[in-house]
C-alpha positions in Angstrom: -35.2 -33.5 -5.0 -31.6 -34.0 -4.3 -30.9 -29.9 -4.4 -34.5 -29.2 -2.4 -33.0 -31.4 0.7 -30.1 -30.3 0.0 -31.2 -26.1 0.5 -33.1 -27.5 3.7 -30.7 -28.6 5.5 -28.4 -25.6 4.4 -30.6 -23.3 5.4 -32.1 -25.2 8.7 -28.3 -25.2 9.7 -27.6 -22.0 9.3 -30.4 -20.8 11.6 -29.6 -23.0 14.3 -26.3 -21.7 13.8 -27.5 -18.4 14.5 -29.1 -19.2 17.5 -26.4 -20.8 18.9 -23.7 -17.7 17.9 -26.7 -15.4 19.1 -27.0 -16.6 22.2 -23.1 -16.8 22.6 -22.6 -13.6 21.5 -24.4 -11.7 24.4 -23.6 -14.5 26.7 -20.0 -13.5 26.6 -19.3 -16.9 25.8 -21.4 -19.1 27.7 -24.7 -21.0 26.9 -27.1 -21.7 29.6 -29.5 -23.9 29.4 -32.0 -21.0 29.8 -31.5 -20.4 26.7 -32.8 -23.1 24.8 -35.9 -23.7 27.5 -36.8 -20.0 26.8 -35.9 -18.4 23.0 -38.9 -16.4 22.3 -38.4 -14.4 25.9 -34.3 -14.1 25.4 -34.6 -13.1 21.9 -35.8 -9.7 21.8 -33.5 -9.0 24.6 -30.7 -9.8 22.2 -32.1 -7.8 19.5 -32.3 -5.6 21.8 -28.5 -5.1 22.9 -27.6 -6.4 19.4 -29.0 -3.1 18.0 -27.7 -0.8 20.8 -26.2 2.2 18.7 -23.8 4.6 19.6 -22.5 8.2 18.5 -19.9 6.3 15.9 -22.8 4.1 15.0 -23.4 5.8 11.5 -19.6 5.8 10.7 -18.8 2.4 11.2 -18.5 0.0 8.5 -18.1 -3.8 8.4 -16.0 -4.8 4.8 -16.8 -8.8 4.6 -14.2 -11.3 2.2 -15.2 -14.5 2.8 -11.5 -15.1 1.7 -7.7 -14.0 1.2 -7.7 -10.2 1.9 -4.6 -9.5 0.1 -6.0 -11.6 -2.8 -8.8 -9.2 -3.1 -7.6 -5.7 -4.2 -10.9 -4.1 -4.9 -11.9 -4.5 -1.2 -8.6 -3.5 -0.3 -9.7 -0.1 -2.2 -13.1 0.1 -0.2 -11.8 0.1 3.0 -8.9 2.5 2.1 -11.5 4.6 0.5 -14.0 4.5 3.4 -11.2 5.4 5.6 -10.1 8.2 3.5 -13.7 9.9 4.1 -13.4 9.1 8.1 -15.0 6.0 8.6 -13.4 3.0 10.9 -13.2 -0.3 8.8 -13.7 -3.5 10.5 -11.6 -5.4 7.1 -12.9 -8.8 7.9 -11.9 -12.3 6.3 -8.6 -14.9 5.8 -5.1 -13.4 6.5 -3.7 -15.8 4.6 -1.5 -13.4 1.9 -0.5 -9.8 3.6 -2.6 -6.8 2.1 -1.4 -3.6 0.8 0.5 -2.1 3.8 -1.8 1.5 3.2 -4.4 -1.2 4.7 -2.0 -2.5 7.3 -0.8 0.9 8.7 -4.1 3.1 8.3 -5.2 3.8 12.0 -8.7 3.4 10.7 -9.4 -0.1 9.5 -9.3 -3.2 12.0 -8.0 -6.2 10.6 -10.4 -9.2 11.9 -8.8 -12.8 10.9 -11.2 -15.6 10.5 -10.3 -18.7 9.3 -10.8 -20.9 6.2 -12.4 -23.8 7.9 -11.5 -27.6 6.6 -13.6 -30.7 6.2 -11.3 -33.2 4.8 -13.4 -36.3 5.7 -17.0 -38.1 5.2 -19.0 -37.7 1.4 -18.3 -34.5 -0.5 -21.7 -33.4 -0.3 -22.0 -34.4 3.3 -18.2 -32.5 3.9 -19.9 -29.6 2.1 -22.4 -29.3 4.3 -20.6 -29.2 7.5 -18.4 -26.9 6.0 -20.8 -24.2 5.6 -22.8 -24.8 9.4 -19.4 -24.5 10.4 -17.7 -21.3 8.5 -22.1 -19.9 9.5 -21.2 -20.2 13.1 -17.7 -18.9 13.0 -18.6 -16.0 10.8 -22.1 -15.4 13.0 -19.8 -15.0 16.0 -17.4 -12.4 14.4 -20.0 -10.3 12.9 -22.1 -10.0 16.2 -19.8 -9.7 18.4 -18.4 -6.7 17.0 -19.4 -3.1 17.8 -22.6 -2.4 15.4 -21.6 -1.2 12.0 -24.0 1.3 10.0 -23.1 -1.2 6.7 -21.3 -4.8 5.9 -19.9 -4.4 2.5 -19.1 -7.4 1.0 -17.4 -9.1 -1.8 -19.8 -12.1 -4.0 -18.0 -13.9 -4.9 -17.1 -16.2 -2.4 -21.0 -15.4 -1.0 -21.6 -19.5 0.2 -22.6 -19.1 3.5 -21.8 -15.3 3.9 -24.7 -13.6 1.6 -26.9 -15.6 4.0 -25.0 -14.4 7.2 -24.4 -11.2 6.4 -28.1 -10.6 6.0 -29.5 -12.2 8.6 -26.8 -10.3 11.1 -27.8 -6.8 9.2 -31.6 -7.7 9.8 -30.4 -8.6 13.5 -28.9 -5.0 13.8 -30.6 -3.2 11.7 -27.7 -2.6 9.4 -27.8 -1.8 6.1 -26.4 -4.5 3.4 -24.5 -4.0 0.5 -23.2 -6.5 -2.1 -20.3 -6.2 -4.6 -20.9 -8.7 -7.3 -17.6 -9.5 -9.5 -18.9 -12.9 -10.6 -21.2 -15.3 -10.1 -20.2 -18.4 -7.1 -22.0 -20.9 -8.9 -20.7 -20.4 -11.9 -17.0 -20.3 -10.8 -18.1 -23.9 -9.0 -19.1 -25.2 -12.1 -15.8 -25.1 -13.9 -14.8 -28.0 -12.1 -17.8 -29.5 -10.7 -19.9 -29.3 -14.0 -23.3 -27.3 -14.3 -25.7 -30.0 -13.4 -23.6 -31.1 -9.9 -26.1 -30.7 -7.0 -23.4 -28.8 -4.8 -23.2 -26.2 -7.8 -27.5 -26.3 -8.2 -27.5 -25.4 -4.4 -25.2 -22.9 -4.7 -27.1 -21.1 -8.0 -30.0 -21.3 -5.7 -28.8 -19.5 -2.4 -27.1 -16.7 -4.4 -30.7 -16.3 -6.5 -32.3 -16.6 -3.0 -30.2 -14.4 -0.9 -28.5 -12.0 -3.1 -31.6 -9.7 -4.0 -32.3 -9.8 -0.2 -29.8 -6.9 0.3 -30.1 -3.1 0.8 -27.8 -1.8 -2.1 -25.5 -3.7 -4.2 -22.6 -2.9 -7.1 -21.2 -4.9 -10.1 -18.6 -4.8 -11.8 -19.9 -4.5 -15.2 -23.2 -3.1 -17.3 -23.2 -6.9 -19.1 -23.6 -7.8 -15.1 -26.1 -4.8 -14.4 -28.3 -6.2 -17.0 -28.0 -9.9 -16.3 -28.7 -8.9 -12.5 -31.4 -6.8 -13.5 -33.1 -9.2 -16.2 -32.5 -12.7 -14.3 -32.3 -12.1 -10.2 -34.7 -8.7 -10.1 -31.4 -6.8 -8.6 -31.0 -3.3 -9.5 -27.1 -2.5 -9.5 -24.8 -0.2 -10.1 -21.9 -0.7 -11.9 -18.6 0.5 -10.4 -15.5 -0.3 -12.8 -12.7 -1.4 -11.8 -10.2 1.3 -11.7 -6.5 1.5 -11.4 -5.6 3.0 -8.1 -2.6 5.9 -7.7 0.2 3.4 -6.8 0.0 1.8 -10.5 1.7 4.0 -13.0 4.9 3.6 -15.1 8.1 3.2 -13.3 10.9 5.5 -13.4 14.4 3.7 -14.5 16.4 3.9 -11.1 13.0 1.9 -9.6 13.1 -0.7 -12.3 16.7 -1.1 -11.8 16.6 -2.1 -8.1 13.5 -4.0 -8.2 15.5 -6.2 -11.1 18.4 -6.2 -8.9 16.1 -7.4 -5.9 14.2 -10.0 -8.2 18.2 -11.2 -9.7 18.7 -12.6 -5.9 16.1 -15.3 -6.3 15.3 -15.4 -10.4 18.3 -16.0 -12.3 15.8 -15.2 -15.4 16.7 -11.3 -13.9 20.4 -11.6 -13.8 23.1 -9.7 -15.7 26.5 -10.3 -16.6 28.0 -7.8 -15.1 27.9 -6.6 -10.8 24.7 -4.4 -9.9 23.5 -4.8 -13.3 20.4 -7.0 -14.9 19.4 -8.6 -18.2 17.5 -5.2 -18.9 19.3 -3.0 -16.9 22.9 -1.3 -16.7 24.3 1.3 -13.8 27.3 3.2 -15.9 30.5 3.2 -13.5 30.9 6.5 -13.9 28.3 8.4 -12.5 26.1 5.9 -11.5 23.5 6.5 -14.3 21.4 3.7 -15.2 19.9 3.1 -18.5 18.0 0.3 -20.6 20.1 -2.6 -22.9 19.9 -1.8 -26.0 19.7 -5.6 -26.8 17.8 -6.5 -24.2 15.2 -9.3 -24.2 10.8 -7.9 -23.9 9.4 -8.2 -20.6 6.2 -10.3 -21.0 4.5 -10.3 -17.9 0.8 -12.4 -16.7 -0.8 -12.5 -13.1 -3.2 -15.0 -11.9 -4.9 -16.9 -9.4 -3.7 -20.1 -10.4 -7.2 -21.4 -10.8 -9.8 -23.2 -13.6 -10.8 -20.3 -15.3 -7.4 -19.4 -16.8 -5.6 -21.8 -19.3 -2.1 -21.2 -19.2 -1.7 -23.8 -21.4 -2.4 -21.4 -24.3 0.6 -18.7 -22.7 2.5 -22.0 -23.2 2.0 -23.0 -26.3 2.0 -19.0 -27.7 5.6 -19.0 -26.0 6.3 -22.5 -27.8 5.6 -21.1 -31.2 7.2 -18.0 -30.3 10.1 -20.2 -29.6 10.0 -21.6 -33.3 9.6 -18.3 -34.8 12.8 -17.2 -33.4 14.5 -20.6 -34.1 13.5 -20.4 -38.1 15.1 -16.7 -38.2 13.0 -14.2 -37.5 14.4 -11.0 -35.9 12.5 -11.1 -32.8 14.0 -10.1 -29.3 14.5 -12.7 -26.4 11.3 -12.9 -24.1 10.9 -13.2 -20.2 8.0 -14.1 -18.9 7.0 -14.1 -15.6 4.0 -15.4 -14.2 2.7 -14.0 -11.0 0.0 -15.3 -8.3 -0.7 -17.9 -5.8 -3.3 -20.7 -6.5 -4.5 -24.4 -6.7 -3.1 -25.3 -10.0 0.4 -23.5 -10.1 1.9 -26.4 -9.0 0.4 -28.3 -12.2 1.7 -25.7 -14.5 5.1 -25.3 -13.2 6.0 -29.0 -14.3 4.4 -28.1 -17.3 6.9 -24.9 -17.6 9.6 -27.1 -16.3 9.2 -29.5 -19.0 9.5 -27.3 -22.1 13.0 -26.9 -24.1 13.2 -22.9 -24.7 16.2 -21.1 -25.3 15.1 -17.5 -26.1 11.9 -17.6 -23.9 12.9 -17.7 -19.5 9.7 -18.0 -17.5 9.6 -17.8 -14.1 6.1 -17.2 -11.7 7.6 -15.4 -8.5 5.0 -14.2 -5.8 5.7 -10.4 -5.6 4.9 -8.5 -2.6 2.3 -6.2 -2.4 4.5 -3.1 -3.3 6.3 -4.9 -5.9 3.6 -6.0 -8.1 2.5 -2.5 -9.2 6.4 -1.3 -9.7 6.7 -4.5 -12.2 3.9 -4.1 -14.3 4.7 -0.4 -14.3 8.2 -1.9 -15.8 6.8 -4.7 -18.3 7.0 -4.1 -21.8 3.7 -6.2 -22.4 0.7 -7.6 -20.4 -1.1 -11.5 -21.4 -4.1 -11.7 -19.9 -5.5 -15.6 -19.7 -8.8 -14.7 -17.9 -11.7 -16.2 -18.8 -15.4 -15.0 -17.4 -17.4 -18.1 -16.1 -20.6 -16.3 -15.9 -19.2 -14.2 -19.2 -20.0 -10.8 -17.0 -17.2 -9.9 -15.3 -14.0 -8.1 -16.6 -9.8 -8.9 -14.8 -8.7 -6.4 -12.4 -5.4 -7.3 -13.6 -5.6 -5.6 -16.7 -7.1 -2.4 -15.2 -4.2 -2.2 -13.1 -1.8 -3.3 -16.3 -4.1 -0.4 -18.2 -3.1 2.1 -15.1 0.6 1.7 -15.8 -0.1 2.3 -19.2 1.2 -1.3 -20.3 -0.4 -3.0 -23.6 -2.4 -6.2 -23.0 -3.0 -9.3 -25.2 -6.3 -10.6 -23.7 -8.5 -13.2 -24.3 -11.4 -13.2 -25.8 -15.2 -13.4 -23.7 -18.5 -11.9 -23.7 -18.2 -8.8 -22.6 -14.2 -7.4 -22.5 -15.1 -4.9 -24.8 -16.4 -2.7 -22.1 -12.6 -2.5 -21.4 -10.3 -3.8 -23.9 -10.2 -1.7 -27.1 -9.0 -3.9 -29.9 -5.8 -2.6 -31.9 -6.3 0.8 -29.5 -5.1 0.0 -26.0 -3.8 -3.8 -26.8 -5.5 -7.5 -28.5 -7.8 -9.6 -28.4 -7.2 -13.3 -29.3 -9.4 -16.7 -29.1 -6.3 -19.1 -29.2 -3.0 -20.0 -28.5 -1.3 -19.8 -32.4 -3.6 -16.0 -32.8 -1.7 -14.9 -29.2 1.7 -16.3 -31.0 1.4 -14.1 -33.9 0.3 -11.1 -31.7 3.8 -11.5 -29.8 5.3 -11.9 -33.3 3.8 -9.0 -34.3 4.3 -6.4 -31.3 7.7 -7.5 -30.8 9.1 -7.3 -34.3 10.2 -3.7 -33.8 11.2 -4.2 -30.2 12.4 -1.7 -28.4 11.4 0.8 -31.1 9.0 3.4 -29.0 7.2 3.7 -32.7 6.1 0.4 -32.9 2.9 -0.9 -32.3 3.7 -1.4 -28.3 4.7 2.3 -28.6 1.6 3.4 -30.1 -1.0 1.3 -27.9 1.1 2.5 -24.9 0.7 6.1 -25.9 -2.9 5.7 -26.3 -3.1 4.8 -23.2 -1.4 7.3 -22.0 -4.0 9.7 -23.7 -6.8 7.9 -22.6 -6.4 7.6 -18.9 -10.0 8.1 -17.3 -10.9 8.4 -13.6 -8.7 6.9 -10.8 -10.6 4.9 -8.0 -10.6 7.6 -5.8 -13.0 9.6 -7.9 -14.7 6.7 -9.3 -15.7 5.5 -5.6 -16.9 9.0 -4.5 -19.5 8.9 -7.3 -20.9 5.5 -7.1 -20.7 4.3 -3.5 -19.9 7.5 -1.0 -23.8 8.3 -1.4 -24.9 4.6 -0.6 -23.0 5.0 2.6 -23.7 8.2 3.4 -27.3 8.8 2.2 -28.2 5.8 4.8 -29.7 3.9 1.5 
């Protein structure tokens, strides 16, 4: 009973929200009172203006993240992709971490901020509530006071209250919608809410509601494709993640000065010597630089910060790594580094602060957007910590870790075959002591380019398959431009 209320008053909200950002919208701001003595005549005029097309009409494109844009790479590649084939991109969501600058500088994509709106006080479920009537209205007011768009592309998830918005504004304007599933909302809200928390029934209920309401949609997966297919009546196509151009391995003089840059700020990075770090060296004469030959494996992790990666297994791998060293095994010194921004870093940096290491350094910068791909194109090994909630979708990190041709140890889930190859392209491992031995392992002939690293790096090297570029013009150009 609890969750039925609960959707009724979401959902009653959300249309007077509408109403109000409807009538706002063609009001240029204002509200007369005309307009709530006399809806049913007013409305159709809306509609009217609201679905007023234009000659750049059908090559407009709304992309929709109800979050942190330069969080969110794969929309990142839509809009650069949409642009590349002539379409102007309206980019809309948070601006709270700056995107690729590709998306800042292309002369075809808008950035349009909205904001993360905060309800700190009254009852959680209560806070909840206003929360969404609130980020409803704010988002209702973007999306239809902008020029009409053809399509709104947008990323599930976050999809609480934008599924619901975005549809109702496309049914408003006769757009056409398309949803990008990488996950499941409710699923992610269950981590820490637990399954049976009437917040995280609502939510499994909208996206089951509103999710099949749109035109086209994409996932990320075929283990998604089928769950979508089987359990929510969605046909989808799967579009894979793939590694865009700008991750690939990085020559020596770019390692060298991003080190350098990194050795300002990490002391984990530092050499012994001037213009010279842990794994790099520029010869005097000449100016040639060139690897250590005792230098310490590059380990390197991204994340989100958040509950469906347990760093405390990286931790305790590295802690047992640690003792493997200490007890005399020949095993080369490890940094680590940790990369992200998220709600629990904080946590797991007093946990990092608290461990007694001398041969592992760990440090969790945040690198700019054009120095992430130049140091996983530098790393010597990828961890991957990801953890499906809804067991369906696969990391992006390790696509983009796979397109610099750098082995990964990943954990195990339902479906990571469809893109990790065990004992081909890297490992899979269910714990913290199997990860341990798998460092043990691949690093016991470090820096030897014939040991295991050397052979799972040139597989991949073999094996690369489509960029993004073509893997886009495949699976979503004709969604766009076949008008559905």
């Amino acid at each position: 009973m609890a969750t039925s209320a609960a959707a009724v008053l979401a959902v009653s909200a959300l249309l007077a929200a509408l109403l109000a950002a409807l009538f706002l919208s063609v009001s240029g701001g204002m509200f007369p009172a005309a307009c709530l003595a006399v809806p049913a005549v007013l409305l159709p005029l809306c509609v009217r203006r609201l679905r007023r097309r234009d000659a750049g009409t059908e090559r407009r494109v709304c992309v929709l993240v109800l979050g942190d844009v330069g969080r969110s790479p794969r929309m990142q590649y839509h809009a650069l992709s949409l642009s590349r084939h002539g379409y102007r991109v309206s980019f809309v969501g948070f601006l709270d971490s700056r995107p690729h600058p590709d998306v800042m500088t292309e002369e075809n994509i808008q950035m349009v901020s909205i904001s993360d709106v905060k309800v700190a006080a009254g009852p959680r479920l209560l806070s909840y509530a206003a929360k969404a009537v609130l980020q409803s209205a704010q988002l209702l007011l973007v999306l239809l006071r902008m020029r009409l768009q053809a399509h709104v592309l947008m990323q599930n998830p976050p999809g609480l209250p934008g599924i619901a918005v975005a549809w109702l504004v496309c049914v408003l304007r006769g757009s056409s919608l398309i949803i990008d599933w990488h996950n499941y909302g409710y699923t992610i809200m269950a981590l820490s809410q637990g399954a049976g928390h009437p917040v995280v029934r609502l939510a499994k209920w909208y996206e089951h509601f509103f999710g099949p309401l749109a035109t086209h949609h994409l996932c990320v997966t075929n283990a998604m494709k089928d769950d979508l297919q089987r359990n929510w009546g969605i046909r989808a196509r799967t579009l894979y993640d793939r590694p865009a151009s700008i991750f690939r391995e990085t020559p020596l003089q770019q390692q060298h000065q991003l080190f350098l840059r990194l050795a300002h700020t990490h002391p984990q990075f530092q050499g012994s010597e001037d213009e010279s770090s842990v794994f790099t060296v520029r010869e005097a004469a000449g100016g040639a630089v060139s690897l250590r030959t005792k230098r310490p494996a590059l380990l390197l992790s991204s994340t989100s910060w958040t509950e469906d990666e347990d760093f405390s297994v990286l931790l305790k791998a590295l802690e047992e790594y640690e003792g493997f060293v200490g007890g005399g095994a020949s095993l080369p010194d490890v940094v680590c580094v940790i990369t992200g921004k998220g709600p629990q870093k904080e946590h797991y940096r007093k946990l990092i602060g608290s461990l007694r290491l001398r041969h592992v350094k760990i440090c969790t910068p945040w690198l700019e957007a054009e120095d992430y791909p130049l140091l996983l194109g530098s790393a010597d090994l990828g961890v991957c910590l990801h953890k499906s909630s809804s067991g369906l979708d696969l990391p992006m990190k390790v696509v983009d870790m796979f397109g610099c041709c750098l082995p990964v140890c990943a954990v195990h889930f339902h479906c990571l075959h469809e893109l990790v190859k065990h004992e081909e392209n890297g490992l899979v491992f269910r714990d913290s002591a199997e990860l341990a031995e798998q460092l043990k392992s691949l690093l016991s002939e470090f820096p030897d380019p014939d040991g295991r690293l050397g052979v799972f790096r040139r597989n991949l090297r073999s094996s690369r398959g489509q960029r993004w570029d073509e893997n886009w013009d495949q699976n979503v150009l004709p969604l766009i431009a076949n008008q559905g």
